[in-house]
N, C-alpha and C positions, 0 to 999 in steps of 0.2 A: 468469611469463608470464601476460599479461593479455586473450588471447583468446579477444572473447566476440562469440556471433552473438544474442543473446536479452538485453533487461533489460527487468526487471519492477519495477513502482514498486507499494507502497500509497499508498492514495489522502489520506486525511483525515491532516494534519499533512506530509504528503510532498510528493506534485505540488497538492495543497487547501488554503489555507489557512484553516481550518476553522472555523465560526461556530458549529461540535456545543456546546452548554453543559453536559456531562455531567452536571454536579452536578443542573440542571434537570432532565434524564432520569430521572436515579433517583430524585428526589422526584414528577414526574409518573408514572414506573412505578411507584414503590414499591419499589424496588431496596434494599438494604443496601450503605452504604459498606463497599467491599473488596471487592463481588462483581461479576465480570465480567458485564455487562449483556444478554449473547447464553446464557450459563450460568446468569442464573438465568430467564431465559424457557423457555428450555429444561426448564428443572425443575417447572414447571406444567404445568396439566392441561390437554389439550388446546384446549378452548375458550376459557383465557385464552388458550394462547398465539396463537391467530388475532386476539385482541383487542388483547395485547401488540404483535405486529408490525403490526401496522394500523396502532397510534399512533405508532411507533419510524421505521416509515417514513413517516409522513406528515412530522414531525419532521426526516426526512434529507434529504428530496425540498425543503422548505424552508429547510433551511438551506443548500444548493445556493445559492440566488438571492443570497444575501447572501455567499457565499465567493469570494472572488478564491485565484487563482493565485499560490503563491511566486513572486517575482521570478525572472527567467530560466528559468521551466520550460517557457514554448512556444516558446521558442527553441532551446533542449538539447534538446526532443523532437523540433523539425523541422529540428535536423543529427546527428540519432543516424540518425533516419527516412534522411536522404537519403543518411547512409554506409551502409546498409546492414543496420541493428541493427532486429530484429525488435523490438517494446515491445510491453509488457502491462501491466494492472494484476489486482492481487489485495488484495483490501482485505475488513474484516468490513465493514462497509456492505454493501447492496444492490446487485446489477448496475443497476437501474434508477437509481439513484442517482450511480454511476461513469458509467452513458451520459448521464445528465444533463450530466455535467461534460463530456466527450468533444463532445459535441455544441454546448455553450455556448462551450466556447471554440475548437472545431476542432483538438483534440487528435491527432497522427496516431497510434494505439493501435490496434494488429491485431487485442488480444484484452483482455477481461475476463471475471475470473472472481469472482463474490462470493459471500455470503455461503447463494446459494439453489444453486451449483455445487458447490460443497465444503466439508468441515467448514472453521471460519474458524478465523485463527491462534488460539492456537500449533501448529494443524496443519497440516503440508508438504503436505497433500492438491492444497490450491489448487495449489502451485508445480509440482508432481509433474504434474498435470494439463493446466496450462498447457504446460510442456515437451513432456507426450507427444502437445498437438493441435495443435503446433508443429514435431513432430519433432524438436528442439532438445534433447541433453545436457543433464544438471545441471552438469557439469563447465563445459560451455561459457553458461549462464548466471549473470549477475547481478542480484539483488536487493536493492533500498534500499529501506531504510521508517527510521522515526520513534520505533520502541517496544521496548522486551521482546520483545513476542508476535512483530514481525517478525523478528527477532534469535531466537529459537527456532525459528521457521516455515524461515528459513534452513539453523540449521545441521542440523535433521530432516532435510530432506531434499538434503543436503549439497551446497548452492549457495552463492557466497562473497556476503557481506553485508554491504553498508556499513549505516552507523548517518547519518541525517542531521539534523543539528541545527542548524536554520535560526537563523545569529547568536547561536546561546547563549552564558551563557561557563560555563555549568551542566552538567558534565560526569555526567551519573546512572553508576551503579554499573555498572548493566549493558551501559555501553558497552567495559567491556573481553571484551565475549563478539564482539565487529563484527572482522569483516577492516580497515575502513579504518571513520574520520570525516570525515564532509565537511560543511560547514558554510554552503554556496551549491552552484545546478546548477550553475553554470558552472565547477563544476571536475570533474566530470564528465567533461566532454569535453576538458579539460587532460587528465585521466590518462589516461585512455581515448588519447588522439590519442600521449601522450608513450610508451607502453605499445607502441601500434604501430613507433612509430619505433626504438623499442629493440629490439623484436622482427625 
């Protein structure tokens, strides 16, 4: 049974189709290959890290302008909106970042939580928090993201998680941790609408 009153999306790779150049990042921060970029900012001393995230988000706030939206995503968001399905986003990125997007494209999105709200994936803090400013069960939400870390951040905090993999034919390892793979929004609201009818 597939009923759900809550979905939550991450943002960059999911509803963003993202212009982040990582590899860029961690050579402009000085990051090590293999280190989560928000982990090792974390790990400095206070004064870098105010200089750290300074430059990460100015970095984020620009590559906004240059990101379009996966095909079909403002469309599934404004017939999710108009059935009734509360949306949110939770993403490591910056809230300021996610309302960027929200606002440039007219996104309907109740709520965002990023990465100045709660620890960011792989912790279910976000998703946990969302729910409970939502009033909305884990049981009766859904999350879709793009990675590992959403794919962890899911099953912590025990809400079911698709894996979304826009046109790939590149299946990563860790998608056999995902309840479903969906591969376009538009079937989103296939299962979602076929789910009800069975129901």
């Amino acid at each position: 049974m597939l009923q759900k009153k809550l979905i939550i999306f991450d943002l960059d790779g999911t509803l963003l189709d993202s212009k982040l150049d990582f590899p860029a990042i961690r050579r402009d921060l000085e990051i090590p290959e293999g280190k989560g970029i928000l982990e090792h900012i974390a790990e400095k001393p206070s004064h870098e890290q105010e200089m750290l995230r300074s430059k990460l988000l100015t970095i984020e706030l620009d590559a906004v302008d240059g990101s379009p939206l996966f095909m079909g995503v403002k469309e599934v968001l404004l017939e999710l909106s108009d059935r009734g399905f509360y949306l949110a986003i939770f993403t490591r990125n910056t809230r300021k970042a996610a309302e960027k997007v929200v606002r440039k494209f007219s996104l309907p999105i109740d709520l965002i939580v990023g990465r100045e709200d709660a620890l960011p994936k792989p912790s279910p803090d976000g998703l946990l928090l969302i729910g409970k400013k939502l009033k909305i069960a884990s049981c009766d939400t859904l999350f879709i993201g793009d990675y590992l870390y959403d794919l962890e951040a899911g099953r912590l905090a025990g809400v079911d998680t698709w894996l979304y993999l826009y046109e790939s034919e590149n299946i990563p390892d860790f998608a056999k941790n995902a309840s479903r793979i969906i591969f376009s929004f538009s079937e989103i609201c296939e299962i979602l609408r076929f789910k009800e009818e069975e129901d």
